[in-house]
C-alpha positions as CSV (number, residue, x, y, z in Angstrom):
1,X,0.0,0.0,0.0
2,X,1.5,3.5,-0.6
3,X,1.7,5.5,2.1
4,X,-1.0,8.1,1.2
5,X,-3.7,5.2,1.9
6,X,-2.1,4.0,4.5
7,X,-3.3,7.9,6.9
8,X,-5.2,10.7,6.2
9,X,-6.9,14.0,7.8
10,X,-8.7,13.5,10.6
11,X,-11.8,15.7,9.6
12,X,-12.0,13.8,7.1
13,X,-12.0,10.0,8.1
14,X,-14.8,11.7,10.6
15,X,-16.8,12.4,7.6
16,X,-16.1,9.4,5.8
17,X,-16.8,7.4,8.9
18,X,-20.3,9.2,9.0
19,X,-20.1,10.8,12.7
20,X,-20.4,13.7,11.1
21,X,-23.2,14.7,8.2
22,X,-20.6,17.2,6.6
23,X,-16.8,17.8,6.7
24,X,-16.9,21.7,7.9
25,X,-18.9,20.1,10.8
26,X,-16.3,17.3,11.7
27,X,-13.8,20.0,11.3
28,X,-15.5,22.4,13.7
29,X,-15.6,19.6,16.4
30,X,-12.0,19.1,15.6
31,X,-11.1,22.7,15.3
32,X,-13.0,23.3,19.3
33,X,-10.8,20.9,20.5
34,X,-13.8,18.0,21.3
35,X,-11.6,15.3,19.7
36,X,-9.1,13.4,21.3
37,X,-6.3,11.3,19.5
38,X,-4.5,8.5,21.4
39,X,-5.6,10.5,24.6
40,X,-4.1,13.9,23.4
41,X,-6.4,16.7,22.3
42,X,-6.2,17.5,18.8
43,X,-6.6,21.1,17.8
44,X,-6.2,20.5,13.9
45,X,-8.8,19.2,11.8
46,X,-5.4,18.3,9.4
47,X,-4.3,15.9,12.3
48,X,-3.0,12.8,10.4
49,X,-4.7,9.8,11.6
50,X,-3.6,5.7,11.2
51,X,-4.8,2.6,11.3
52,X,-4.6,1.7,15.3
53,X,-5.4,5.1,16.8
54,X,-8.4,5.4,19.1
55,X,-10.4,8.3,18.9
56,X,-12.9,9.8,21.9
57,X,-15.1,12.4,21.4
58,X,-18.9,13.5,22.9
59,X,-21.8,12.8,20.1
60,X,-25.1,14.1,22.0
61,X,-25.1,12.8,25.3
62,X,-22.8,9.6,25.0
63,X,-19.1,9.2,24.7
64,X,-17.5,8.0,21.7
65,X,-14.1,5.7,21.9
66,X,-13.2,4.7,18.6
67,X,-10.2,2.4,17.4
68,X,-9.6,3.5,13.6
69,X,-9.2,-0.1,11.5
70,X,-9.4,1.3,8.1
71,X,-8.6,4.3,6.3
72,X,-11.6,5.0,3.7
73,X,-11.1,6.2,-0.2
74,X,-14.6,7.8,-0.4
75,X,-17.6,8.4,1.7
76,X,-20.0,5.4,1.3
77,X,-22.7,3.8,2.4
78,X,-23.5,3.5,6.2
79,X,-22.2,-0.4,6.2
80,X,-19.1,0.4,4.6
81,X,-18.3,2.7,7.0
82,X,-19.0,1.1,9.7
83,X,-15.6,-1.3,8.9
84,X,-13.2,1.5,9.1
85,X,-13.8,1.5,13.0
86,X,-14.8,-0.5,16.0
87,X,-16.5,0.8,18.7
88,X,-14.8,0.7,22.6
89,X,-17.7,2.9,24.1
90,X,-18.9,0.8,26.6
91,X,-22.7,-0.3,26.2
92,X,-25.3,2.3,27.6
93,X,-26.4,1.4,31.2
94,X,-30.3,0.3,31.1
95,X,-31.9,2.6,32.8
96,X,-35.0,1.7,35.3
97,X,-38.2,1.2,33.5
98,X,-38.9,3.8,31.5
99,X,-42.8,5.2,31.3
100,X,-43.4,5.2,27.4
101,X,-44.0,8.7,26.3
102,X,-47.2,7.6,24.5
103,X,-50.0,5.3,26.0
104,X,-50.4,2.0,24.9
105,X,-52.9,1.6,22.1
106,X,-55.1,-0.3,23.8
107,X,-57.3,-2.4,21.2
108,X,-60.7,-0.6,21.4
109,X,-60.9,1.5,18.5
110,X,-63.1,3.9,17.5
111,X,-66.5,4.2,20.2
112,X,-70.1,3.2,18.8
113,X,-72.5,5.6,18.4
114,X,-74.0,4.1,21.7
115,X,-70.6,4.7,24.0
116,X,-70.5,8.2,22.7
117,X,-74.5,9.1,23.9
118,X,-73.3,7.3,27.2
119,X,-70.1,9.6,27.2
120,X,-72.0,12.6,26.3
121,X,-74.6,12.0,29.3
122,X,-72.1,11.6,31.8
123,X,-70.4,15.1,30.6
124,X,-73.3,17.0,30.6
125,X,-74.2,15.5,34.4
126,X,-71.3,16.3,35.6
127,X,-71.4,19.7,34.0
128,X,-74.6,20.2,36.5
């Protein structure tokens, strides 16, 4: 392999790797200071990056730790990129049981015309 495929910009392999929906975005991240390299804070989005380095960096709420595996030649589909790293973030914690933000569709449909009158008497008692 020559050595240009062998490392290449680290904004880049970001966007390549899809963490970011655009380069000028992974570069801003970059350029911030949210991206570590090997543990060391990179300030340049032209950091060169290998095969073998392990990136960390906040996306939303979680913690990213990424070991680089492959260097890409274009940006391609999401399964494609999903072999140029793997993933060291360790697994979310499950939290407690969650109350869905939604209720439960709970298999009655739509009332007859009959439930409705009964519904509509009870409003208008307790309107009295």
């Amino acid at each position: 392999m020559s050595e240009a495929a062998t490392k290449l910009r680290l904004d880049k392999w970001l966007w390549h790797a899809r963490f970011f929906k655009t380069r000028s975005l992974a570069a801003a991240r970059v350029q911030a200071g949210a991206v570590r390299v090997n543990g060391s804070v990179a300030q340049k989005r032209a950091t060169i990056i290998v095969p073998g380095d392990v990136l960390s960096f906040a996306m939303g709420d979680d913690i990213r730790v990424i070991q680089i595996d492959g260097i890409g030649t274009r940006r391609g589909p999401a399964p494609e990129a999903q072999e140029l790293y793997t993933d060291l973030s360790p697994p979310a914690p499950k939290s407690e049981k969650k109350q869905p933000e939604n209720p439960a569709f709970e298999g009655k449909g739509r009332p007859s015309k009959r439930d409705r009158r009964v519904l509509d008497l009870s409003r208008a008692r307790h309107l009295e």
